[in-house]
PDB file of N, CA, C and O in Angstrom:
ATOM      1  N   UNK A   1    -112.356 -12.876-184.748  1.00  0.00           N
ATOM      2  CA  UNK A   1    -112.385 -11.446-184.977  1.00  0.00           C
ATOM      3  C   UNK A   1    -111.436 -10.759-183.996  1.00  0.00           C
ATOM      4  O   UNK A   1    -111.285 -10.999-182.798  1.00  0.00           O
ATOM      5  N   UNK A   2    -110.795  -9.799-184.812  1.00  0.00           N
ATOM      6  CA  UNK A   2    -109.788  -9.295-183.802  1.00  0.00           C
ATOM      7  C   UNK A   2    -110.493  -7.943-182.529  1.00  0.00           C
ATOM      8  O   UNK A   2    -111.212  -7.005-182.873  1.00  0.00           O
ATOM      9  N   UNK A   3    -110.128  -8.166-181.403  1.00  0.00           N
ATOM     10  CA  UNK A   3    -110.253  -7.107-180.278  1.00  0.00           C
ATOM     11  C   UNK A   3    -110.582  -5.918-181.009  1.00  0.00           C
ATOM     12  O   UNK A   3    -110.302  -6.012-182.204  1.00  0.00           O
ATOM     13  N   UNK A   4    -111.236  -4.517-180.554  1.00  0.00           N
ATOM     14  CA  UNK A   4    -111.077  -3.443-180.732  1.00  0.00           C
ATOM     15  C   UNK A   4    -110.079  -2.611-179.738  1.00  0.00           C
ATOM     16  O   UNK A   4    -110.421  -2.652-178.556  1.00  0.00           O
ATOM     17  N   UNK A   5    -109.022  -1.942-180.003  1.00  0.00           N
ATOM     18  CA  UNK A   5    -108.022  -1.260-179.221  1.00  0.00           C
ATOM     19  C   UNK A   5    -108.740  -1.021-177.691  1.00  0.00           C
ATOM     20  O   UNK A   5    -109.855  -0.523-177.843  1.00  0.00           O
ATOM     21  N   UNK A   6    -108.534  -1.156-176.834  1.00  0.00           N
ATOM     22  CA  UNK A   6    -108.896  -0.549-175.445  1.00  0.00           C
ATOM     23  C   UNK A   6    -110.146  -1.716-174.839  1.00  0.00           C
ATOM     24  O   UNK A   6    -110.319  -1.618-173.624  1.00  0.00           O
ATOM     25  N   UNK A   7    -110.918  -2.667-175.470  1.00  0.00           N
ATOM     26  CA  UNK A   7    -111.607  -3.038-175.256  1.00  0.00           C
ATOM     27  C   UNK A   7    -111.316  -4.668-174.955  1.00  0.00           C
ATOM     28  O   UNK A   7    -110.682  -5.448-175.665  1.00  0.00           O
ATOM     29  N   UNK A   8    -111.946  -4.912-173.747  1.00  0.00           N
ATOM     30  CA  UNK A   8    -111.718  -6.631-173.198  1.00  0.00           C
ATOM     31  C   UNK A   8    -112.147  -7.621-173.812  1.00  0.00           C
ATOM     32  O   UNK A   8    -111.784  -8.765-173.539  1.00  0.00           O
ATOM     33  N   UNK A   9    -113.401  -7.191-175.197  1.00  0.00           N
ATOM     34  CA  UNK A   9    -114.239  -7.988-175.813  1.00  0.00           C
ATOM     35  C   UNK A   9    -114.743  -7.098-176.237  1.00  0.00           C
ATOM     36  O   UNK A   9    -114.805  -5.890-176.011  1.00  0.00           O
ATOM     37  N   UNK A  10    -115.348  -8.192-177.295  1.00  0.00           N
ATOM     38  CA  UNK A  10    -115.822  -7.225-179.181  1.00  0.00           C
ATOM     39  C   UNK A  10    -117.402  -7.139-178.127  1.00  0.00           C
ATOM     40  O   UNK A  10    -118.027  -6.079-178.118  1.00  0.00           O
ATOM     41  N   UNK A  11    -117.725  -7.921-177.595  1.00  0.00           N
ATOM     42  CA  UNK A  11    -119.326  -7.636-176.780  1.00  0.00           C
ATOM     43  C   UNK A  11    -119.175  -6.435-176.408  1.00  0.00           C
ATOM     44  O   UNK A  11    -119.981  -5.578-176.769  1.00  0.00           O
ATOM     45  N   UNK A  12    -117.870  -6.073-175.432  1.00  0.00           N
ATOM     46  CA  UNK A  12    -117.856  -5.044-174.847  1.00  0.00           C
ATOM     47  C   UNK A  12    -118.408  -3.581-175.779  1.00  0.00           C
ATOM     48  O   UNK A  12    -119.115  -2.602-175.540  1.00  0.00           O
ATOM     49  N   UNK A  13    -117.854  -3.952-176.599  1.00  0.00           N
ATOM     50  CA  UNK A  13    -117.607  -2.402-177.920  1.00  0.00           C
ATOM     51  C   UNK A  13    -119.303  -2.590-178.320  1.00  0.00           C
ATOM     52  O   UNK A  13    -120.012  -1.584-178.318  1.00  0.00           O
ATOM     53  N   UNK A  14    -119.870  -3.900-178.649  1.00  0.00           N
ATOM     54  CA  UNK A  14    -120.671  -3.590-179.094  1.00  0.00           C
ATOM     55  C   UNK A  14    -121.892  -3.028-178.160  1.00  0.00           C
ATOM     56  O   UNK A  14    -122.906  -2.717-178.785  1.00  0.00           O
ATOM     57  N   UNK A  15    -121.908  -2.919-177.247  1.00  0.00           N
ATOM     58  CA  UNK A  15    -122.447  -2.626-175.560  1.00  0.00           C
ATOM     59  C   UNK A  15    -122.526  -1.078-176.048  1.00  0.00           C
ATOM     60  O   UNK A  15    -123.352  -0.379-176.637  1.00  0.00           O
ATOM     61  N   UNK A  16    -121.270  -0.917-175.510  1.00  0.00           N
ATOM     62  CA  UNK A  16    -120.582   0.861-176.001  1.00  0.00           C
ATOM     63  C   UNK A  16    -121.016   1.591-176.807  1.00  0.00           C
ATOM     64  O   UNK A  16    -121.418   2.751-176.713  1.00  0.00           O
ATOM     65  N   UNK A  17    -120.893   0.480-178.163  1.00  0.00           N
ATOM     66  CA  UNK A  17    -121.454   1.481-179.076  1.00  0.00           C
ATOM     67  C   UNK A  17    -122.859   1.764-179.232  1.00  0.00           C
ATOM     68  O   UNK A  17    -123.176   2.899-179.590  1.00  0.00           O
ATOM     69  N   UNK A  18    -123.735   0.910-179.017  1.00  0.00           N
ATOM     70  CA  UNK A  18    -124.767   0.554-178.847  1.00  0.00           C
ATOM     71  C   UNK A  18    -125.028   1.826-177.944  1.00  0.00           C
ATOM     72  O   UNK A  18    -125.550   2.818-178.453  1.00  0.00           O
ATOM     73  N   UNK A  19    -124.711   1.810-176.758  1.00  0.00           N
ATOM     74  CA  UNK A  19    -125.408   2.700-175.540  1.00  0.00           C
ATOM     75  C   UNK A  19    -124.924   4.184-176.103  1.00  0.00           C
ATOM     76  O   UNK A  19    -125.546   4.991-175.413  1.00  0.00           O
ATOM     77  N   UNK A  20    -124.285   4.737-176.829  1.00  0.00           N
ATOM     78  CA  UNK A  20    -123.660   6.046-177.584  1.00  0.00           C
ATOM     79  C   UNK A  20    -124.483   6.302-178.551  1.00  0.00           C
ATOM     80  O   UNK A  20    -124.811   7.451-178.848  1.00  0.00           O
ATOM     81  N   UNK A  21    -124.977   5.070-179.250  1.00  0.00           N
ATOM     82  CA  UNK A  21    -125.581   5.521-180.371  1.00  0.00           C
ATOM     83  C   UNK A  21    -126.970   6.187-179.887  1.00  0.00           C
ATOM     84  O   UNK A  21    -127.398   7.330-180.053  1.00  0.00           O
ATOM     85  N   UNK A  22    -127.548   5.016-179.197  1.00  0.00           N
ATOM     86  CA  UNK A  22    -128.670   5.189-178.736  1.00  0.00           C
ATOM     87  C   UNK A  22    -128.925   6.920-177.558  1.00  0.00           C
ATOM     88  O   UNK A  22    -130.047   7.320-177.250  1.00  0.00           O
ATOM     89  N   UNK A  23    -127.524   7.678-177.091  1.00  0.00           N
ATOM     90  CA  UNK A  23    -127.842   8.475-176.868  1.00  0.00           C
ATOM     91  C   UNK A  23    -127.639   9.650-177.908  1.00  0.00           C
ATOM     92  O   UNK A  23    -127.980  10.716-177.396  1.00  0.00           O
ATOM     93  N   UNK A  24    -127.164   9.798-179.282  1.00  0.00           N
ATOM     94  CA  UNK A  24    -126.946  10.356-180.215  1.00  0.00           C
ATOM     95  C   UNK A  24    -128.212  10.487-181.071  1.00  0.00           C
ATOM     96  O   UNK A  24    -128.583  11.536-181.596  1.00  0.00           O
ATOM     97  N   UNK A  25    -129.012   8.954-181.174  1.00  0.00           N
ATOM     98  CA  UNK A  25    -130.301   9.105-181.693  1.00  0.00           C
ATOM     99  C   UNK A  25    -131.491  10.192-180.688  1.00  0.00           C
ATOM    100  O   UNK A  25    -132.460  10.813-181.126  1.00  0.00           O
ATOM    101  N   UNK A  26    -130.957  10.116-179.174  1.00  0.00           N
ATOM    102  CA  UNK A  26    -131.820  11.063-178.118  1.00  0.00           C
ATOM    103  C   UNK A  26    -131.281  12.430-178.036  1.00  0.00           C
ATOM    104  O   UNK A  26    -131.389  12.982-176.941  1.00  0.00           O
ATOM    105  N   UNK A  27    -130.658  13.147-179.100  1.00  0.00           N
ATOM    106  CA  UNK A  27    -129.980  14.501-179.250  1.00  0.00           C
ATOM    107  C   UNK A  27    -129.071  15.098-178.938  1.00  0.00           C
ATOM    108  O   UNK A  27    -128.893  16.294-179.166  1.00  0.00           O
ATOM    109  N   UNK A  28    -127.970  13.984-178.068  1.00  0.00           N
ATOM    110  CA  UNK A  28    -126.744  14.105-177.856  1.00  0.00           C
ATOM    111  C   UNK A  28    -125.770  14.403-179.161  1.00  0.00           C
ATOM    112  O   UNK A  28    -125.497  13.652-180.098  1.00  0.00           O
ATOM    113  N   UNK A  29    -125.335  15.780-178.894  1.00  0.00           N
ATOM    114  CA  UNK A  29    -124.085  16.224-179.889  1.00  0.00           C
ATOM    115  C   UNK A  29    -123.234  15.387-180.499  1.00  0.00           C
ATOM    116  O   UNK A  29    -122.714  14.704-179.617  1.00  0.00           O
ATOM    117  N   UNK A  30    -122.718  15.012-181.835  1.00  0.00           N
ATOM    118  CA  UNK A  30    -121.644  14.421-182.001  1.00  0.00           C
ATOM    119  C   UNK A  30    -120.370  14.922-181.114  1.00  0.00           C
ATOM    120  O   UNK A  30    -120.329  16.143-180.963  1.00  0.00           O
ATOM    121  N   UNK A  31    -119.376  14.206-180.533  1.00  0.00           N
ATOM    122  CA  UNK A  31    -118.092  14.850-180.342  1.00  0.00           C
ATOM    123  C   UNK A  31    -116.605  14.645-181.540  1.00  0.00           C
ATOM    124  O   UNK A  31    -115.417  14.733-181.232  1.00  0.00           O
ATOM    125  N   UNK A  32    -117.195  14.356-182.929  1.00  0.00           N
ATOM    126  CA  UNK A  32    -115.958  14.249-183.676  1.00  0.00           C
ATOM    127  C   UNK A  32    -116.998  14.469-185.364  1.00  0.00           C
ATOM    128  O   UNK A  32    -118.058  13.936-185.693  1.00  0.00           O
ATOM    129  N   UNK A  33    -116.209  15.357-186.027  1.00  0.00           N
ATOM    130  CA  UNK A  33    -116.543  15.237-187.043  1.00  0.00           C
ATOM    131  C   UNK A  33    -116.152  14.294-187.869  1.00  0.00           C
ATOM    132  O   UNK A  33    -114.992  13.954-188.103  1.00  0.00           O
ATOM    133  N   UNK A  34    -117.725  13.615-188.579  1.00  0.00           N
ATOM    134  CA  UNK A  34    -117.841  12.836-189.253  1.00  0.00           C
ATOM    135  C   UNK A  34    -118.812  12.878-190.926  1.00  0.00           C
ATOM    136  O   UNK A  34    -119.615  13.800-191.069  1.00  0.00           O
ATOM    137  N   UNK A  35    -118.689  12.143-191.736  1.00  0.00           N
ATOM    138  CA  UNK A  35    -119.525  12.381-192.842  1.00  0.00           C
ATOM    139  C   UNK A  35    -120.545  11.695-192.883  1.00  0.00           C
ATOM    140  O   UNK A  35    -121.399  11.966-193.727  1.00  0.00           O
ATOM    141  N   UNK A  36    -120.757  10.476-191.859  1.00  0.00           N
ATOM    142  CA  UNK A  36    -121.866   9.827-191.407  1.00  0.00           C
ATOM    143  C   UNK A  36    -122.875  10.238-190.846  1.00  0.00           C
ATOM    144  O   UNK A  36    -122.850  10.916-189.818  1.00  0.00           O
ATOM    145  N   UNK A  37    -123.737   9.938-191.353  1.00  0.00           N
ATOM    146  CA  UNK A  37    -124.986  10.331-190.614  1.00  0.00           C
ATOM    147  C   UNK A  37    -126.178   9.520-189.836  1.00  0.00           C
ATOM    148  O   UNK A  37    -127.234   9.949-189.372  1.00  0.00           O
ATOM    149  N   UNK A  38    -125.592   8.092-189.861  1.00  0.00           N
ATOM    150  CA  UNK A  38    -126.311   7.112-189.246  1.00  0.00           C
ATOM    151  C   UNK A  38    -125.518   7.338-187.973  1.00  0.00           C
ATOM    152  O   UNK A  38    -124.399   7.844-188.066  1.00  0.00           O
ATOM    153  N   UNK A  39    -126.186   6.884-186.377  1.00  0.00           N
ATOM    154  CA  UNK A  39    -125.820   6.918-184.762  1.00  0.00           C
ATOM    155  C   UNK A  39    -124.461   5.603-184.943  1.00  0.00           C
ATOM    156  O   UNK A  39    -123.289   5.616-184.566  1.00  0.00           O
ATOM    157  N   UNK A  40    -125.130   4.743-185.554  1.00  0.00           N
ATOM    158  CA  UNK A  40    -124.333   3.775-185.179  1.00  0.00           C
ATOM    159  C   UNK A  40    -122.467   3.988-185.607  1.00  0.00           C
ATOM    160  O   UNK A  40    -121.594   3.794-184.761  1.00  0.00           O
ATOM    161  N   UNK A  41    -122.221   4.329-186.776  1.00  0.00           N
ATOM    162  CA  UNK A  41    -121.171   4.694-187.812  1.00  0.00           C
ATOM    163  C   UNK A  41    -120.583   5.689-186.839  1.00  0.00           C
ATOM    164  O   UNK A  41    -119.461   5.538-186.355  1.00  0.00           O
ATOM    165  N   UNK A  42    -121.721   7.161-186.447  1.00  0.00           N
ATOM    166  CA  UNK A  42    -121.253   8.139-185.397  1.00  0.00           C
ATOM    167  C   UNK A  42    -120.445   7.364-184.403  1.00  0.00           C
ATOM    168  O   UNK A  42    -119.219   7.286-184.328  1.00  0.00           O
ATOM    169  N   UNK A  43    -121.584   6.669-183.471  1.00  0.00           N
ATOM    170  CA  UNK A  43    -120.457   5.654-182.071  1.00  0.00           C
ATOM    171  C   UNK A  43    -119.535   5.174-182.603  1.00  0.00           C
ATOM    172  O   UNK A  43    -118.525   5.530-181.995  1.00  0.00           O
ATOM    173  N   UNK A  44    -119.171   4.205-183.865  1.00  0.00           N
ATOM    174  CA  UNK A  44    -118.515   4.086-183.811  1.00  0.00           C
ATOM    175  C   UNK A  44    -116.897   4.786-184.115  1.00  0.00           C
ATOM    176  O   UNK A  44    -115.778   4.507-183.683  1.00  0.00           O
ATOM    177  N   UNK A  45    -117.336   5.658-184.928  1.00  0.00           N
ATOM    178  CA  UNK A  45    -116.122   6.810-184.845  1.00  0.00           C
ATOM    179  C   UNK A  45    -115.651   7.533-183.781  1.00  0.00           C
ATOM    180  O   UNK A  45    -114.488   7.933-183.829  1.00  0.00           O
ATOM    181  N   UNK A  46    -116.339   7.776-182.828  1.00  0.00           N
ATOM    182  CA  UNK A  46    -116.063   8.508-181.720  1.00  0.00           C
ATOM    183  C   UNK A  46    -115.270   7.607-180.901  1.00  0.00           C
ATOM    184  O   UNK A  46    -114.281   7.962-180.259  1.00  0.00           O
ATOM    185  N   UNK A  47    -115.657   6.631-180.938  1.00  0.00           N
ATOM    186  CA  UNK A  47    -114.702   5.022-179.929  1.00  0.00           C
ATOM    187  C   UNK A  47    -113.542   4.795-180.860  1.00  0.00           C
ATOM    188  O   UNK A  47    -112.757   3.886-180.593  1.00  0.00           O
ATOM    189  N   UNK A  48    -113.463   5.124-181.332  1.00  0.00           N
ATOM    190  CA  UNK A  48    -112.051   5.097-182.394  1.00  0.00           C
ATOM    191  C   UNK A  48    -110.981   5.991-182.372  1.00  0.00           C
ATOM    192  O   UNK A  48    -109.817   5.669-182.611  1.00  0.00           O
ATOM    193  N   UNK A  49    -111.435   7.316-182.035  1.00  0.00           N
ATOM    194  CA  UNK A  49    -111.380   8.622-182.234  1.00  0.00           C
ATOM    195  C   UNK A  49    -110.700   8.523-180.248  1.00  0.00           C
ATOM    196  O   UNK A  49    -109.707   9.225-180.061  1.00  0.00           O
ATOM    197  N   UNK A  50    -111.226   7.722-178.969  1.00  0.00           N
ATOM    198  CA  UNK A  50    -110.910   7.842-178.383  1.00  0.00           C
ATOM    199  C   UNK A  50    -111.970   8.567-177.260  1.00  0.00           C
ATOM    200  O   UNK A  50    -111.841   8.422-176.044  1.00  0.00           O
ATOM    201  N   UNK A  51    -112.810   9.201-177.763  1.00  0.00           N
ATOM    202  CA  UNK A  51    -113.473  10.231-177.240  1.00  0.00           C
ATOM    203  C   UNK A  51    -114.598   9.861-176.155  1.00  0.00           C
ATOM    204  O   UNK A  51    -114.996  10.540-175.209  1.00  0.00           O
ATOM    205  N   UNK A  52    -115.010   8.514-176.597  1.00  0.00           N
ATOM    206  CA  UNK A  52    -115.952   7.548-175.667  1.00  0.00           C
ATOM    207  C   UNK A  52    -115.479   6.972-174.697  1.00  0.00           C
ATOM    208  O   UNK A  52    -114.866   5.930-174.931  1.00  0.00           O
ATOM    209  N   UNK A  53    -115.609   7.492-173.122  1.00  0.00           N
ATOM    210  CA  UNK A  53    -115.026   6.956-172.309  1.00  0.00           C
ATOM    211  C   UNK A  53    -116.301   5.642-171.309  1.00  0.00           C
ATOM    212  O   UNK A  53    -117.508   5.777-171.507  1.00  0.00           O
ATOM    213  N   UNK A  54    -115.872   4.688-170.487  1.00  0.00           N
ATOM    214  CA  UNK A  54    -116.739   4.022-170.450  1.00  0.00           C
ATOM    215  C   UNK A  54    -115.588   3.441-169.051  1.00  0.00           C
ATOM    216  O   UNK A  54    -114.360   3.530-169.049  1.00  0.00           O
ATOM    217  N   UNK A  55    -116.496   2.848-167.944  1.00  0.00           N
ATOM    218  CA  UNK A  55    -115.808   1.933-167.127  1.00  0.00           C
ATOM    219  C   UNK A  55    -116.647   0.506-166.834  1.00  0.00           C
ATOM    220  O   UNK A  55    -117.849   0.446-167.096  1.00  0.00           O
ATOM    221  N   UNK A  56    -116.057  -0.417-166.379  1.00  0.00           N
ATOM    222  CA  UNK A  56    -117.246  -1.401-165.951  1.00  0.00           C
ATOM    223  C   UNK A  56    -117.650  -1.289-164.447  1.00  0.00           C
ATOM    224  O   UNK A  56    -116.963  -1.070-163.449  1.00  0.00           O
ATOM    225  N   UNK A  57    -118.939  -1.504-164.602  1.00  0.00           N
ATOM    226  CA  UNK A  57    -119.202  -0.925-163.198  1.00  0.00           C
ATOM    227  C   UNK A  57    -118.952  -2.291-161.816  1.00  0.00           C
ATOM    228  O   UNK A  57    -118.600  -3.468-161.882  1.00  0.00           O
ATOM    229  N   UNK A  58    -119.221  -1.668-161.027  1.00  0.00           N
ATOM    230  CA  UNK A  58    -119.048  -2.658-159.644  1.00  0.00           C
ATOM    231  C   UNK A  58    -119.672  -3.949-159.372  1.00  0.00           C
ATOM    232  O   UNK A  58    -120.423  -3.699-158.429  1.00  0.00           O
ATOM    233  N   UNK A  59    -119.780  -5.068-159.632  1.00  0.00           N
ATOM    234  CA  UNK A  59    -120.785  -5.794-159.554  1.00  0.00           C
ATOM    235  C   UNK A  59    -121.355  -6.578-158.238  1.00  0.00           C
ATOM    236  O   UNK A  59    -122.308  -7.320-157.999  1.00  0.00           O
ATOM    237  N   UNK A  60    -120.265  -6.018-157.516  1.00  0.00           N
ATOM    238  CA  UNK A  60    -120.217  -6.662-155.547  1.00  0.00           C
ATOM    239  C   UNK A  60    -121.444  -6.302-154.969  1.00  0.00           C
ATOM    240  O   UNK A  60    -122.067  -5.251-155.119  1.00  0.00           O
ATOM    241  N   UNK A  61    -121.745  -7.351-154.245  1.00  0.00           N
ATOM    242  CA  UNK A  61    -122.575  -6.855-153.099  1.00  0.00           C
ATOM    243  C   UNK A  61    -122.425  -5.865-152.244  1.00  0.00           C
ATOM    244  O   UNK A  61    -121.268  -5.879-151.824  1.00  0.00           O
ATOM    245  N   UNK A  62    -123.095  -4.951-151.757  1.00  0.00           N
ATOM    246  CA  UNK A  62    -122.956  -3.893-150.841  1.00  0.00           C
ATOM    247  C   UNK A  62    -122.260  -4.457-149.718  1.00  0.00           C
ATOM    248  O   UNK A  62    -121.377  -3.817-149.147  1.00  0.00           O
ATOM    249  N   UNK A  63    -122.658  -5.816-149.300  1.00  0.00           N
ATOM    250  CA  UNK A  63    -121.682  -6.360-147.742  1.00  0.00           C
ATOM    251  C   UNK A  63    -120.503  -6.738-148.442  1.00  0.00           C
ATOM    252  O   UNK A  63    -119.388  -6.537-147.960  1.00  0.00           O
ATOM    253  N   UNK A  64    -120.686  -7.298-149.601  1.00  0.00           N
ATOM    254  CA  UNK A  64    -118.558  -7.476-149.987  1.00  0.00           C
ATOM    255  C   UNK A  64    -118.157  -5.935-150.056  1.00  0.00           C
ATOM    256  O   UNK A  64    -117.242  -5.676-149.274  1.00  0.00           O
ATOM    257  N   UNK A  65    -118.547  -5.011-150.686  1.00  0.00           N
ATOM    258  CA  UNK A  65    -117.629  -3.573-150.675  1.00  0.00           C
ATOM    259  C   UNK A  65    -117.757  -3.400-149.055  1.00  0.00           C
ATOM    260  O   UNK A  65    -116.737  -2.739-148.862  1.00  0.00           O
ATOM    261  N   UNK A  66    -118.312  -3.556-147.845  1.00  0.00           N
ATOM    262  CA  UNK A  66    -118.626  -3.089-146.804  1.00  0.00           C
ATOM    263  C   UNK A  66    -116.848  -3.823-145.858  1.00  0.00           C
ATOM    264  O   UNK A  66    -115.941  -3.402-145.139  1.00  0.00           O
ATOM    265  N   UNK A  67    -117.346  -5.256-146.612  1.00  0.00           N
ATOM    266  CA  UNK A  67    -115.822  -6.441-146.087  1.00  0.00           C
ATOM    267  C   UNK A  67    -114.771  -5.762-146.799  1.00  0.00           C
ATOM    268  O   UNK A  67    -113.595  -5.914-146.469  1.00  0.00           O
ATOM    269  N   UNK A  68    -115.060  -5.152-147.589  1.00  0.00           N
ATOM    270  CA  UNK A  68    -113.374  -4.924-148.340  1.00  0.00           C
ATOM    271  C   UNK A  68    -112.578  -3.644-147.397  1.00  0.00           C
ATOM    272  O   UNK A  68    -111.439  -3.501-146.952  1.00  0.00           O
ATOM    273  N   UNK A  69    -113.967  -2.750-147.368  1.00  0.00           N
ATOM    274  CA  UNK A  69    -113.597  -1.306-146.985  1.00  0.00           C
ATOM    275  C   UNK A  69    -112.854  -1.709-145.426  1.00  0.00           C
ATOM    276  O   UNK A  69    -111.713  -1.298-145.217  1.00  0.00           O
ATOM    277  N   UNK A  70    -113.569  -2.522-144.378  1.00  0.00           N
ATOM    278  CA  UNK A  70    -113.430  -2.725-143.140  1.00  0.00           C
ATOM    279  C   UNK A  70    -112.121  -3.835-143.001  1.00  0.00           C
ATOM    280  O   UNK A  70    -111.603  -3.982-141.894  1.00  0.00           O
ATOM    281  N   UNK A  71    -111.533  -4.737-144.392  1.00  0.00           N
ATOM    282  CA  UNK A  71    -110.229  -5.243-144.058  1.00  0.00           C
ATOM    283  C   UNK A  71    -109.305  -3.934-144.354  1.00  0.00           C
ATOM    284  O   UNK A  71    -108.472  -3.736-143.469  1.00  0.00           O
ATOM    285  N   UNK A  72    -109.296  -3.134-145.278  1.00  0.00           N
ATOM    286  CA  UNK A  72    -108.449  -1.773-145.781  1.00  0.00           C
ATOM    287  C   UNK A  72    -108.133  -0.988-144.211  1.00  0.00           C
ATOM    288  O   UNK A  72    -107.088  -0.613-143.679  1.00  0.00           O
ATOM    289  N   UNK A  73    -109.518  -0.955-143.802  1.00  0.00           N
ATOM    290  CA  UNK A  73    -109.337   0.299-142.433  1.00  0.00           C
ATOM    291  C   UNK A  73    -108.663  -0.655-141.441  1.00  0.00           C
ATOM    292  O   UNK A  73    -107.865   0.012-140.783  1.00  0.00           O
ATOM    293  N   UNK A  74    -108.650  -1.999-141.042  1.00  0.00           N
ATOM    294  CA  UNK A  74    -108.455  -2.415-140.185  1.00  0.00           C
ATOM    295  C   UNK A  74    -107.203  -3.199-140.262  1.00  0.00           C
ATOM    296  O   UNK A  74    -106.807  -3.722-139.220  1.00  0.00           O
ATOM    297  N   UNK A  75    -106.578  -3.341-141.268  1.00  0.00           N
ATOM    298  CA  UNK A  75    -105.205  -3.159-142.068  1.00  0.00           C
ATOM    299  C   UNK A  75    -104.612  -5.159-142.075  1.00  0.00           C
ATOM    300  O   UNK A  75    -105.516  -5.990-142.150  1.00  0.00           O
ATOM    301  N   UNK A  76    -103.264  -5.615-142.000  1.00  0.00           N
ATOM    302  CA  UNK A  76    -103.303  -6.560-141.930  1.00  0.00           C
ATOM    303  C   UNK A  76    -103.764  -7.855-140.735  1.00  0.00           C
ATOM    304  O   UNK A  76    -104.089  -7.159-139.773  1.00  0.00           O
ATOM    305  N   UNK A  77    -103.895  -8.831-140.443  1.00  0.00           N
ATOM    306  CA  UNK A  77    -103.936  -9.205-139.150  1.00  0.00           C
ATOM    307  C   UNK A  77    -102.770  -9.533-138.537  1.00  0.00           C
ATOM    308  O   UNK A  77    -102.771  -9.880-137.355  1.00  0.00           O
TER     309      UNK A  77
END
């Protein structure tokens, strides 16, 4: 199956869309007009559309971001 534009993996999108829909079913506004009226069809138009922004979050330990920050400040050896 081919990638979806912007996305590292089709899991990824389906994550995305998934977590959009599910706030669309909790009374979150559409942001794109659509003729759909199912959440899921919605997410997915809006991720198409561009409008769904999303990052992956941090997965480090608090002491690795702590090591990273303290090689940055303390520069090369």
């Amino acid at each position: 199956m081919k990638l979806i534009e912007g996305f590292d993996s089709n899991y990824r999108y389906i994550l995305v869309a998934a977590r959009r829909a599910r706030q669309l079913q909790s009374g979150a506004p559409p942001v794109v007009d659509t003729s759909s009226r199912k959440p899921c069809r919605i997410a997915q138009d809006e991720i198409r559309a561009g409008k769904v922004k999303w990052e992956i979050p941090d997965t480090r330990t608090p002491a690795e971001q702590a090591g990273e920050a303290l090689d940055k400040a303390l520069g090369p050896e």
